[in-house]
N, C-alpha and C positions, 0 to 999 in steps of 0.2 A: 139209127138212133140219133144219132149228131143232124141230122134234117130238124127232127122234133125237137131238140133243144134249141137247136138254131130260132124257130120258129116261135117255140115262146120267149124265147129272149126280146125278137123282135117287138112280138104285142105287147111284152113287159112297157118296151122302151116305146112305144106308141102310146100307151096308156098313161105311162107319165112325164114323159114329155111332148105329145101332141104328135101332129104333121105338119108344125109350121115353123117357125124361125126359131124357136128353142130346138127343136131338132134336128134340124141344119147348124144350130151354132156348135152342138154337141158333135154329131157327126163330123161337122169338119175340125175339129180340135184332133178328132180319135183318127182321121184320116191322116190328121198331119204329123202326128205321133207315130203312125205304123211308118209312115215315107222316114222321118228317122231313124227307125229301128231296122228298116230294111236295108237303106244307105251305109248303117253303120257294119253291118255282118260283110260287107264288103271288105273290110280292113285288115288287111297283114298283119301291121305293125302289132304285136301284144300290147304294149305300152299304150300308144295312141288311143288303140279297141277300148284299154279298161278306160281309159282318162273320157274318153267321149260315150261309154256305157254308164259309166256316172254322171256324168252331166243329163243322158236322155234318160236313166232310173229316175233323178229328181223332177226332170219334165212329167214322166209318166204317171207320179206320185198327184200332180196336179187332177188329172181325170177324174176321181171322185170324186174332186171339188168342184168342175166345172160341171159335174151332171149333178150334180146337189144344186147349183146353182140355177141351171138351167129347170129342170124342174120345181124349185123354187118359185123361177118365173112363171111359168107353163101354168101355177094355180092360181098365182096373183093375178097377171094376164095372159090369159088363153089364147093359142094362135095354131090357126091349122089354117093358116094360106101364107102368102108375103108379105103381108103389112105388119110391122115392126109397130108395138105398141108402143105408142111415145112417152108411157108412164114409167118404162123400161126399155127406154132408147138406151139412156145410155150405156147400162148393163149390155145389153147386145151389142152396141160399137165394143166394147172392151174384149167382149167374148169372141168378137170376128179379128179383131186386131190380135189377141192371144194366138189363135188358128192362124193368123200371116206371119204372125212373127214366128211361130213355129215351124211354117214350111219353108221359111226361110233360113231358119236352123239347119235343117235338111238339105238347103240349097247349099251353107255354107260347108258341109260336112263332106256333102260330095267333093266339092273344087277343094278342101283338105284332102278327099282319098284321093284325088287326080295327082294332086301336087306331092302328095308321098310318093305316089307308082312309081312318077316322073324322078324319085330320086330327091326331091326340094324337102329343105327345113322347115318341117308342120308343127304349129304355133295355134295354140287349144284356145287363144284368148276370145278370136271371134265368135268362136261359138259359144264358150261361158257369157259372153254381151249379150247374146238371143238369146240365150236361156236365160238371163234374166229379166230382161224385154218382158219375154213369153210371163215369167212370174209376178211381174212387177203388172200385168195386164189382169192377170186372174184375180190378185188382190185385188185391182182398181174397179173389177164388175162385183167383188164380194162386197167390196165398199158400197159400192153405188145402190147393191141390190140392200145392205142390209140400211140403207139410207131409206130407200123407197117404202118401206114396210113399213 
């Protein structure tokens, strides 16, 4: 059974957001969110866990908006190859920037679990920076896109 959902979920997410650079911006937002979520189950610490489950809930809270978004685009300007519409340039710079800055979240999260293993005083600031980076991005394509219309 899970094949078959699996599968229309996909044509869902083909049908409304294309094969082309809306669904790459979408996909790598939800890719860089999972590397968060996976980085994070790694952590001992109770404390730390909730402090940085919070932070990546609020991250996570963003996905609706960025596939609202994305699809948004995908009507305005249709894309099913590589060429980035330039009427919705820069909505997509914003939305590829939101997915860096979030795998970079992930990056920072790790080198936090490292540095706790190792015994070292872990300090939640850099990662509350990305994650607002990451949200300060999503506004700045919802801006842009609801500029565009």
């Amino acid at each position: 059974m899970a094949f078959f959902s699996r599968l229309r979920a996909q044509r869902a997410a083909t049908r409304d957001l294309g094969e082309g650079v809306w669904r790459r911006a979408h996909d790598r937002f939800q890719r860089s969110l999972d590397r968060v979520f996976q980085v994070i189950e790694g952590i001992a610490d109770d404390q730390v866990y909730n402090q940085l489950v919070k932070e990546a809930n609020e991250m996570a809270e963003l996905l609706p908006t960025v596939r609202q978004i994305c699809c948004a685009a995908q009507r305005v300007t249709p894309s099913d190859d590589e060429q980035i519409p330039q009427a919705t340039a820069g909505v997509h710079r914003s939305l590829t920037k939101s997915a860096n800055d979030l795998a970079t979240t992930a990056q920072v999260i790790a080198m936090m679990r490292m540095q706790a293993e190792a015994g070292g005083q872990v300090d939640i600031n850099a990662v509350q920076h990305r994650a607002r980076l990451v949200k300060e991005d999503v506004s700045a394509a919802a801006s842009l896109f609801a500029d565009n219309e």
